[in-house]
C-alpha positions as semicolon CSV with decimal commas, in nm:
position;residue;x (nm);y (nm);z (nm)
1;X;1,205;0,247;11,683
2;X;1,207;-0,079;11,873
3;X;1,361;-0,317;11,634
4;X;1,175;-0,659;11,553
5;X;1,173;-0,984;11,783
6;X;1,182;-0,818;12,129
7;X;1,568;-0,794;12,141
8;X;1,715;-0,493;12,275
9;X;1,995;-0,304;12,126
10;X;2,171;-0,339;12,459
11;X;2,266;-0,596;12,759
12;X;2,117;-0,568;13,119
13;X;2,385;-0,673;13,351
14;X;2,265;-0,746;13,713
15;X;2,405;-0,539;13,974
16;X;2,559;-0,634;14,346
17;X;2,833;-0,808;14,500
18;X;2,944;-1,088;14,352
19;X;3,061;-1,421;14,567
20;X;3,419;-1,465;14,584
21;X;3,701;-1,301;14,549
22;X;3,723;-1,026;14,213
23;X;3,965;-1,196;13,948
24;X;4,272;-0,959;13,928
25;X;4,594;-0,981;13,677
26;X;4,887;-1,126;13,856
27;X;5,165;-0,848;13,933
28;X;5,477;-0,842;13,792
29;X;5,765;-1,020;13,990
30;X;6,126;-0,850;14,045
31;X;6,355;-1,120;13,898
32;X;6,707;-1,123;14,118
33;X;7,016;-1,053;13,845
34;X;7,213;-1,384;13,849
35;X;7,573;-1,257;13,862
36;X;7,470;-0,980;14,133
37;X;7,329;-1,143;14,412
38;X;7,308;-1,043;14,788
39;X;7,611;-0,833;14,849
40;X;7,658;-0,723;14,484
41;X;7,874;-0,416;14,320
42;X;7,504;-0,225;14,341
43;X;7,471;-0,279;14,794
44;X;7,228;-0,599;14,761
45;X;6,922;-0,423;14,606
46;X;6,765;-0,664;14,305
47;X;6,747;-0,527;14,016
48;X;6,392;-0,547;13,820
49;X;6,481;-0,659;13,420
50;X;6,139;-0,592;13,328
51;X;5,922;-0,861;13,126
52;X;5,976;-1,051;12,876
53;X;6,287;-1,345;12,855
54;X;6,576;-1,304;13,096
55;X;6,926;-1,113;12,899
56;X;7,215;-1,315;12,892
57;X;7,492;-1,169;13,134
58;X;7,791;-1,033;12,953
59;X;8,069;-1,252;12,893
60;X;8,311;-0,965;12,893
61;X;8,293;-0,862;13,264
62;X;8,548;-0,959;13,504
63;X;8,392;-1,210;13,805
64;X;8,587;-1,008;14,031
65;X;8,406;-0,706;13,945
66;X;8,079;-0,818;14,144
67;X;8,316;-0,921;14,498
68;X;8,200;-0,703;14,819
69;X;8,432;-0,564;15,048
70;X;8,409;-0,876;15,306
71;X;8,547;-1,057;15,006
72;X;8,812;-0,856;14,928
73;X;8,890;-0,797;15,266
74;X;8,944;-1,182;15,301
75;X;9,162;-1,176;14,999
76;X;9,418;-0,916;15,108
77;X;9,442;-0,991;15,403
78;X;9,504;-1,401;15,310
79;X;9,734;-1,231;15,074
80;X;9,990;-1,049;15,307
81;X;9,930;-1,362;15,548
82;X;10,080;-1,566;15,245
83;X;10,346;-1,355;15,198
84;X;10,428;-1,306;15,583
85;X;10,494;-1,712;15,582
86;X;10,721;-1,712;15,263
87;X;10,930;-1,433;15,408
88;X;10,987;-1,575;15,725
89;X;11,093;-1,915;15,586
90;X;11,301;-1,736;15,354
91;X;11,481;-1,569;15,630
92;X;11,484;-1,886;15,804
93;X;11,651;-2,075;15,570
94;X;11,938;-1,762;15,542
95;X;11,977;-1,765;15,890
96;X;12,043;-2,149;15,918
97;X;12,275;-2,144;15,653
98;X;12,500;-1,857;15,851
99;X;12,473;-2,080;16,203
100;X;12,539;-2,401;16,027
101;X;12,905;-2,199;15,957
102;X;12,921;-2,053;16,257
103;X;12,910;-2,377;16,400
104;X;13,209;-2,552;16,248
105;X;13,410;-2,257;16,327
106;X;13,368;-2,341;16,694
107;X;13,622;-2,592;16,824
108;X;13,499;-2,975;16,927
109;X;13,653;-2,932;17,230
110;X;13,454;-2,593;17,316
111;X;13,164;-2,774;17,324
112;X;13,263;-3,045;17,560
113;X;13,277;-2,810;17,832
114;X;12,977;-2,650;17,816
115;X;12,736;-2,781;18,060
116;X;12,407;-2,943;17,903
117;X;12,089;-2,736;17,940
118;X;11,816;-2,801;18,218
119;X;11,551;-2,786;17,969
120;X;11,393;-2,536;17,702
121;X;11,584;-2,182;17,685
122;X;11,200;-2,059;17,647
123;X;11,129;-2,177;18,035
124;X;11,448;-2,227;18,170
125;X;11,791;-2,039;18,289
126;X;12,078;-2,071;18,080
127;X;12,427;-1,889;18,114
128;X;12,614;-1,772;17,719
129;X;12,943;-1,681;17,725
130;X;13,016;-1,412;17,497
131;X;13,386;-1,370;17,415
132;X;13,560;-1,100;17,170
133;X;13,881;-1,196;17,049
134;X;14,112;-0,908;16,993
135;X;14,324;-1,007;16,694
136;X;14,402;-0,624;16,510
137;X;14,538;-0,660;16,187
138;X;14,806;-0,453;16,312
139;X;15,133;-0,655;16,241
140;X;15,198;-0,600;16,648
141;X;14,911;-0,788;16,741
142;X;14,924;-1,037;16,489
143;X;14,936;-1,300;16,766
144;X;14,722;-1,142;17,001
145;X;14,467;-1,403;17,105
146;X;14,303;-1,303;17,443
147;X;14,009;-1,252;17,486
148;X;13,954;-0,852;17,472
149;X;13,586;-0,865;17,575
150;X;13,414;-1,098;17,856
151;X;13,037;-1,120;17,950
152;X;12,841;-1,378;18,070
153;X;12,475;-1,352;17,976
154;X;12,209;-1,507;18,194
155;X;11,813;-1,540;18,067
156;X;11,588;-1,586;18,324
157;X;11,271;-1,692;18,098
158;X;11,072;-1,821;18,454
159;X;11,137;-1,387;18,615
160;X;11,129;-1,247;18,286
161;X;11,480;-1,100;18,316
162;X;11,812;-1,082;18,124
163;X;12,163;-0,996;18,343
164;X;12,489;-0,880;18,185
165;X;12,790;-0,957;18,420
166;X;13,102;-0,786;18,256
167;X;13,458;-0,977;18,331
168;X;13,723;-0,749;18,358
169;X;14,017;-0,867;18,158
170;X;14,265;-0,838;18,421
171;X;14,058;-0,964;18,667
172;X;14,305;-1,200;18,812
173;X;14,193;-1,545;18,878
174;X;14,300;-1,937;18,868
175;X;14,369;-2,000;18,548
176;X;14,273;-2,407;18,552
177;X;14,621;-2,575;18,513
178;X;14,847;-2,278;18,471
179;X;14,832;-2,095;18,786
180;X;14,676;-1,744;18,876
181;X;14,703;-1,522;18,597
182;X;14,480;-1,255;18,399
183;X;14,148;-1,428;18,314
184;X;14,160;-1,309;17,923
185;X;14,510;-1,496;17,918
186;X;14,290;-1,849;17,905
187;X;14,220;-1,791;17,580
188;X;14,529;-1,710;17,479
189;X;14,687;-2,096;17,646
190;X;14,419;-2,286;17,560
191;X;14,193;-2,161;17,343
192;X;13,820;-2,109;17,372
193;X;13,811;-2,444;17,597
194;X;13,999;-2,353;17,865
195;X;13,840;-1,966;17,866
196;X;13,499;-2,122;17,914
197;X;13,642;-2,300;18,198
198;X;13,810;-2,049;18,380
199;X;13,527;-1,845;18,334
200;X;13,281;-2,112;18,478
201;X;13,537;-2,181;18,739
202;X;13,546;-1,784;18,836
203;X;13,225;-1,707;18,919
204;X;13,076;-2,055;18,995
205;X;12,806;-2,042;18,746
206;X;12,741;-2,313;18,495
207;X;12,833;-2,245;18,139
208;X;12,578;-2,355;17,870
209;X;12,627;-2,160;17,556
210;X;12,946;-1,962;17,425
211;X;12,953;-1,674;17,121
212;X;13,269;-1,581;17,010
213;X;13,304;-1,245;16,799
214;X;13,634;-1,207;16,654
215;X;13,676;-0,842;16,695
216;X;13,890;-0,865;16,285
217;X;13,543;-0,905;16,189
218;X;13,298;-0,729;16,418
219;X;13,265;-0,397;16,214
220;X;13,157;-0,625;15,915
221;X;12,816;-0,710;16,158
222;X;12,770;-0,354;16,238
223;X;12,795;-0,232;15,924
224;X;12,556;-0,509;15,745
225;X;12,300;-0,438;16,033
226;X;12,334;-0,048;15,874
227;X;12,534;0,114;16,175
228;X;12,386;0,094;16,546
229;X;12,296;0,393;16,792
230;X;12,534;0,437;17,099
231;X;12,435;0,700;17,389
232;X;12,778;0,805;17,500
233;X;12,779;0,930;17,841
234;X;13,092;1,157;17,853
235;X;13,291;1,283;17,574
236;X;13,594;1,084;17,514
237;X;13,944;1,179;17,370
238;X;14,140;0,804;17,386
239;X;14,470;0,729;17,416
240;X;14,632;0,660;17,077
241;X;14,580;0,288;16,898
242;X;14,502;0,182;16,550
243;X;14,593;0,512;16,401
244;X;14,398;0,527;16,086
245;X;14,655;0,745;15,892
246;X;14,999;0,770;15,802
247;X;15,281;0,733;16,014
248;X;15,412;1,102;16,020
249;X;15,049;1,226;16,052
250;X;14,979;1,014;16,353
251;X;15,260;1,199;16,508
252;X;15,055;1,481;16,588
253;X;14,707;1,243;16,623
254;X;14,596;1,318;16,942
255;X;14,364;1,026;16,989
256;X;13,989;0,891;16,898
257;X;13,736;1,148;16,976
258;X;13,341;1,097;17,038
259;X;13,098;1,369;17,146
260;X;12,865;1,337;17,455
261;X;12,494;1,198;17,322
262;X;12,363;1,023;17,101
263;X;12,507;0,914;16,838
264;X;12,490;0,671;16,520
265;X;12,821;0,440;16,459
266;X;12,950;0,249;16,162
267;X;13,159;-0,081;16,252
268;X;13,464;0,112;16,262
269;X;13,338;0,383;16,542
270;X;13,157;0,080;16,713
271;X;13,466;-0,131;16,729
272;X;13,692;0,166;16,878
273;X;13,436;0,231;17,139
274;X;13,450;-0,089;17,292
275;X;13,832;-0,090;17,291
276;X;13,903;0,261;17,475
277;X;14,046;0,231;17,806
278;X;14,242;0,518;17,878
279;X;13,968;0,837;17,829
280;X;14,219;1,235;17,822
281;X;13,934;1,377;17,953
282;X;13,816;1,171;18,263
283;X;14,173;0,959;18,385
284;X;13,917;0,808;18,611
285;X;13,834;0,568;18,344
286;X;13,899;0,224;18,375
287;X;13,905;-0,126;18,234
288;X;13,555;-0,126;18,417
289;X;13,423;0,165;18,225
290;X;13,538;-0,010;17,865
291;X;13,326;-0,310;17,985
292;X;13,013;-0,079;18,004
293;X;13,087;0,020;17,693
294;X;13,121;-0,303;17,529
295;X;12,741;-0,370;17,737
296;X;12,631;-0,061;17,553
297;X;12,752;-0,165;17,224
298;X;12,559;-0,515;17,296
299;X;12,286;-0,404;17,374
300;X;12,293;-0,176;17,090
301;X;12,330;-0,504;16,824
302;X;12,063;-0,715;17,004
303;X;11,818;-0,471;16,952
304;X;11,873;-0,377;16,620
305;X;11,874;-0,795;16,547
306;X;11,548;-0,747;16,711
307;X;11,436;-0,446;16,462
308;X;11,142;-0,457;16,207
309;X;11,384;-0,364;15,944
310;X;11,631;-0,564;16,041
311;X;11,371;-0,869;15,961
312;X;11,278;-0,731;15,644
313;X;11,627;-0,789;15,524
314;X;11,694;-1,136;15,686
315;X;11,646;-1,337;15,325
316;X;11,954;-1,113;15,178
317;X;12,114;-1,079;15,480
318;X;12,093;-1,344;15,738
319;X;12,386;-1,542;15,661
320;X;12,610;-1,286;15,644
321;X;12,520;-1,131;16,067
322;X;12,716;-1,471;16,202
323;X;13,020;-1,429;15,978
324;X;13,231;-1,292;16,256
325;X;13,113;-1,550;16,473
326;X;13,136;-1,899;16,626
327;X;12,887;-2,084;16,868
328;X;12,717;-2,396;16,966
329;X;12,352;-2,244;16,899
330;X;12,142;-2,386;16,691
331;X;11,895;-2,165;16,471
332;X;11,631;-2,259;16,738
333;X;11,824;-2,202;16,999
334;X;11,875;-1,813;16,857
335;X;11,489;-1,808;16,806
336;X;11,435;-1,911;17,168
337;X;11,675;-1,655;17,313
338;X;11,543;-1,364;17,109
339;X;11,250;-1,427;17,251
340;X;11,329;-1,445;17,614
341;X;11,492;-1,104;17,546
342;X;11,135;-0,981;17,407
343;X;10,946;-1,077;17,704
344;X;11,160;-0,980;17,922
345;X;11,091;-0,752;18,166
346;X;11,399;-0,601;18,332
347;X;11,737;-0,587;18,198
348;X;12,041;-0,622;18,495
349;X;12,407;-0,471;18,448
350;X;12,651;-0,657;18,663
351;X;13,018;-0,592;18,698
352;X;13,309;-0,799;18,900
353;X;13,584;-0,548;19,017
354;X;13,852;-0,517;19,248
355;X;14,192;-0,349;19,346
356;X;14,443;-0,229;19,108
357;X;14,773;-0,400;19,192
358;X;15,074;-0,479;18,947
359;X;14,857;-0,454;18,653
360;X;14,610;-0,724;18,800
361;X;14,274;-0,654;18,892
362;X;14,262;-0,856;19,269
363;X;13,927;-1,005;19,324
364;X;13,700;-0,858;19,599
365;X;13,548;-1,019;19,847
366;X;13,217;-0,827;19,718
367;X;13,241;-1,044;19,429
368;X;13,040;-1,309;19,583
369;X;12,795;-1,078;19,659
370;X;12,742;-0,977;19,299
371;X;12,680;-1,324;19,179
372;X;12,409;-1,408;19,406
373;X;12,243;-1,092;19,238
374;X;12,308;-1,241;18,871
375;X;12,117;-1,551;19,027
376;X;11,889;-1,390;19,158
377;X;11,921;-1,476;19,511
378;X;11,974;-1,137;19,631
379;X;11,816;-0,790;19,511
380;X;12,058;-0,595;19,271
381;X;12,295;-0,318;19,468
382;X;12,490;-0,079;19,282
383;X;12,865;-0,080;19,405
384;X;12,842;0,073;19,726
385;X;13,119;0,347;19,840
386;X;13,485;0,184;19,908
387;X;13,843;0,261;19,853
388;X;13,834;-0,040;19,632
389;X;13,990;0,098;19,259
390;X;13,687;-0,118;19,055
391;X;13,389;-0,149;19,350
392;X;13,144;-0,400;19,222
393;X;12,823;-0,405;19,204
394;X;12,441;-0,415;19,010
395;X;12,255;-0,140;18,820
396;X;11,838;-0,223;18,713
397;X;11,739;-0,086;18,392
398;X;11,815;-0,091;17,983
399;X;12,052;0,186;18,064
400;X;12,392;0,175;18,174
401;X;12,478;0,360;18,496
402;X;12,571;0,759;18,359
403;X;12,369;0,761;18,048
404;X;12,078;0,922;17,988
């Protein structure tokens, strides 16, 4: 039944389209996480937290726990950067201390000789004179003061190129204000003054820098740069010297011996093998042949100076690698020259050498020749064929002539 009134139990609702847009419920935003923005632990994404208020981060999680990779990239790498600076200053300061000794053990009047620089050692030439002093401990020698060991290196920044011109020690030349004589005698009359000069004199080149290595103490840089490796081109049986045993045993001591090859030396093998000159097994060794060896044992210390590990030792170690010596460098000075010897390019052994006379090595007349090779002013020439004893002469390369 129809109830009363007219109503109807029911609504019409009018059909169609209505104008406008249909009303619609907002969606439901992603809300970014506040400590895990863009680059987060989770790769970037957002994370949705749902409705309702925002949770409270947790106070117990590290910050560092929500760095990228960039940023710890950046920090380890600013980290061994930081690191790299303090050990370098470190070794810095070790290595000043040793060359502020090693330069008030070289004489005042050393370094009035010594002719001034032209400039930078990192752009220009320079000439060091690098001197061994041969005082043994042996109560024989006690005395001895000549110069055992004479070289003359010249860097040559501007062609990239280092020369070694060994001296022979009985090379015999004007000694200035004595007379003709052996040139290692200098040092013996007046000290490392006049052995600069007579040097300088010699060969006509200008002297700017002197090292002296006192040979009493030479073993002691070996050793503390952990032994150096020596290529030795012909096995060697020496004549006898410094006999490390007892008297009756050194009797029957034939002599020092070193195998042909490689080989890795302590100071005390080191310091032999610069002082043979008399080799059993090949009497056509010379004094010339012990001054390649002494350029093989030099080279053998630069670069190990020069060595990664060497560098990584420098704070404990750096004053202790000039003990044996004396020189006018300063700690920049040392810095600029190991780096000409990085870039350099080409490496040149020289030699002076002559005829075998009374003991005396006489200068040749080849000599000359030589020099203008160490300047540069003529290509390098091995010693070319002569009855000369000690022929002169040029070899190119970081290996001395009969190695391999």
């Amino acid at each position: 039944m129809a109830p009363t009134g007219g109503e109807k139990p029911y609504r019409v609702y009018r059909g169609g389209r209505m104008r406008g847009g249909v009303p619609t419920l907002p969606r439901p935003t992603r809300q970014p996480k506040q400590d895990g923005a863009k680059g987060g632990g989770d790769g970037g994404r957002v994370r949705y937290q749902g409705p309702g208020p925002k949770r409270p981060a947790s106070r117990g999680t590290a910050f560092w726990t929500s760095w990228g990779w960039r940023r710890w990239t950046a920090v380890v790498l600013l980290s061994v950067f930081l690191l790299l600076v303090v050990w370098v200053f470190a070794a810095y300061l070790a290595v000043r201390g040793g060359v502020e000794a090693a330069n008030k053990r070289l004489p005042a009047s050393a370094k009035a000789v010594l002719a001034p620089d032209s400039g930078m050692l990192l752009s220009h030439a320079s000439v060091t004179a690098l001197l061994g002093i041969d005082h043994s401990g042996a109560a024989s020698r006690s005395a001895d003061r000549h110069s055992d060991s004479i070289m003359l290196v010249r860097t040559d920044p501007g062609h990239h190129r280092i020369v070694y011109l060994s001296i022979p020690r009985d090379l015999r030349v004007d000694v200035p204000g004595h007379g003709p004589d052996k040139i290692n005698a200098a040092y013996q009359i007046g000290g490392p003054a006049l052995a600069i000069r007579t040097a300088s004199q010699a060969t006509g080149l200008p002297i700017n820098h002197v090292v002296i290595v006192d040979f009493a103490h030479f073993r002691e840089l070996v050793d503390s740069l952990g032994g150096i490796d020596v290529n030795v081109p012909a096995k060697i049986l020496s004549n006898k010297f410094d006999c490390p045993y007892t008297d009756v045993r050194c009797l029957h001591w034939p002599g020092w011996r070193f195998a042909k090859g490689p080989q890795h030396m302590d100071g005390q093998r080191a310091q032999i093998y610069t002082r043979i000159r008399e080799n059993q097994y090949n009497r056509a060794e010379s004094d010339i042949t012990r001054g390649e060896r002494q350029q093989q044992v030099m080279q053998a210390i630069t670069g190990k100076l020069a060595s990664f590990s060497t560098f990584l030792r420098l704070p404990f170690m750096g004053g202790d690698l000039l003990r044996p010596m004396a020189t006018d460098l300063s700690t920049m000075d040392l810095l600029q020259l190991g780096w000409a010897k990085f870039r350099s390019g080409s490496t040149l052994h020289c030699r002076l050498g002559g005829n075998s006379e009374g003991g005396y090595i006489v200068w040749s007349e080849d000599n000359a020749k030589v020099l203008l090779m160490v300047t540069g002013k003529s290509a390098p020439q091995p010693p070319p064929p002569s009855n000369e004893t000690y022929p002169p002469g040029c070899f190119v390369g970081n290996k001395l002539p009969g190695t391999r």
